[in-house]
N, C-alpha and C positions, 0 to 999 in steps of 0.2 A: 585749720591745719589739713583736714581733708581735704580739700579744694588746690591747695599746693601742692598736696602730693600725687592728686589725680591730673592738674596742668604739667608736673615731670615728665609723669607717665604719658602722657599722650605726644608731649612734645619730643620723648624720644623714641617713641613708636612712630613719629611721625617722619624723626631723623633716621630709622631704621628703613623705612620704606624709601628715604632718598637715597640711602647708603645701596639699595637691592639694586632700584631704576643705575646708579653708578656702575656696580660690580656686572648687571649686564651689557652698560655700554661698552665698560673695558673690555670686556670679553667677545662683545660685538667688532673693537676696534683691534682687536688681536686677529681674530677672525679674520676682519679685511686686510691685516697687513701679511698674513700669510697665503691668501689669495694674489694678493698684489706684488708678489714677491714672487710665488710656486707660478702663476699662471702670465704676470707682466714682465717679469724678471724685474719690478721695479719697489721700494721701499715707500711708503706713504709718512712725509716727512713728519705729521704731528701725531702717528699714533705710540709710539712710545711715549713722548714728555706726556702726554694727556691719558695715557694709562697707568703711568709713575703717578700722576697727580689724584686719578680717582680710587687708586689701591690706598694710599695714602689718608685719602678720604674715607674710605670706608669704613677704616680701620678706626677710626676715630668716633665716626656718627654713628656706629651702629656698638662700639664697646659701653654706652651709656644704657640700653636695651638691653645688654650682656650681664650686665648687673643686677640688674633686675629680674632674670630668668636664669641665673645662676649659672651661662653658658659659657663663663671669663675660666679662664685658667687661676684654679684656687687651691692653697695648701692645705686641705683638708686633714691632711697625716695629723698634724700638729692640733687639730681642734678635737681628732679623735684619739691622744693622747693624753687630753686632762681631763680632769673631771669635770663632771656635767655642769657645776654652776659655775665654772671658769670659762667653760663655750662662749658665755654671751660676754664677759668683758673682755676676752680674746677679740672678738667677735667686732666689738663697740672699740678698742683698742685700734684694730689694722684698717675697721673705715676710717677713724680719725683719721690716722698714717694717710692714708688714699688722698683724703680728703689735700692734705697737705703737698703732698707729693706731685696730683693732680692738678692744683693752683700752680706748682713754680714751674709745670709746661705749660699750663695755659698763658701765663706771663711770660715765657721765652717765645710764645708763638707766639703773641701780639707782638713782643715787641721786633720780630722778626717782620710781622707782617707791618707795622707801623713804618721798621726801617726799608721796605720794601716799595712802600707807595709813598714817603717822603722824598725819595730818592730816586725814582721812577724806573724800578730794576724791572729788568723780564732776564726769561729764562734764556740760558745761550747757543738758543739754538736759531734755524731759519724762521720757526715759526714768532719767538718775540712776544710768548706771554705774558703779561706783567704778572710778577710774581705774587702780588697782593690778590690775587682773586682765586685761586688754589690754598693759599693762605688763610684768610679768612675765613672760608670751610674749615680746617682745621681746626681755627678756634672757637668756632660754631660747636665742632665736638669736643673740644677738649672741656668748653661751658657746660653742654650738656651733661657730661661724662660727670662733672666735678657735682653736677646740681642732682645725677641721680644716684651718688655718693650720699652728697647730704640728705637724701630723700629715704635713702636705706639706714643711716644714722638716724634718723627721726624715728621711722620705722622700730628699730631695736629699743631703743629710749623709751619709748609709749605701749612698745607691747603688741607692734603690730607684724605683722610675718613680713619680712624681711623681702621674700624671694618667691617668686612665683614659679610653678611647675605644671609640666603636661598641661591640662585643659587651661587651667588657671591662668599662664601665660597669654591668653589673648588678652586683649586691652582692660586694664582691671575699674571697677564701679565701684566707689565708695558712698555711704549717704553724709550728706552735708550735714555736718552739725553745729 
């Protein structure tokens, strides 16, 4: 069980580090397009669809990391309204929810991205990315997303801390047992 939940963990510390390298290229590609615009008077035709596409991304590959460092937007009101032994099937209760919730985008994203390279769409613009390959990032994070759900359910279950903070947050070690 160890061993599973230490491959979550690294695999979306790993998608956290792809989502950073993304959110500085956008922001590299925003850069140029306002350069190219203030100093060319001219628009660089792919960096919006390819900024739409990696904001998109990110938002996805790095919310499974989010999870796990407790940095997601959470209703905590509610958990500090009951009483204390209500917290953890509160708790055990709204990851299930996640869990479920999380699965029926990750299946509208496949099958968006299925319908997308079955049919050979690209985006409509000059550039003509096929829209399957922006896509399938997505569902890259919406897997990871849903697998460190189920990694924080395990976690609760068995009695192990849930959420990492401050120091703790770096890549976590567990011993294999």
């Amino acid at each position: 069980m160890d061993r599973f939940l230490n491959t979550v963990d690294r695999s979306s510390r790993l998608l956290e580090g792809f989502a950073v390298l993304l959110l500085f290229g956008f922001c590299g590609l925003m850069l140029a397009e306002v350069v190219a615009r203030g100093f060319f008077g001219q628009s660089l035709a792919y960096s919006w669809e390819f900024s739409a596409f990696a904001m998109a991304s990110v938002f996805l590959l790095a919310s499974g990391r989010a999870v796990r460092t407790a940095t997601h937007v959470r209703v905590s009101l509610i958990l500090e309204a009951v009483p204390l032994r209500m917290r953890p099937v509160l708790d055990i209760l709204a990851n299930g929810i996640a869990l479920i919730i999380v699965a029926l985008i990750g299946f509208a994203l496949f099958n968006a991205l299925s319908t997308s390279f079955d049919r050979g769409l690209v985006s409509p613009t000059i550039v003509s990315t096929p829209l399957y390959i922006p896509q399938a990032v997505l569902v890259l994070g919406a897997l990871q997303l849903w697998f460190d759900f189920l990694a924080r359910l395990i976690r609760l279950l068995t009695g192990r801390e849930p959420t990492l903070t401050g120091a703790d947050a770096a890549p976590e070690e567990v011993a294999d047992v």
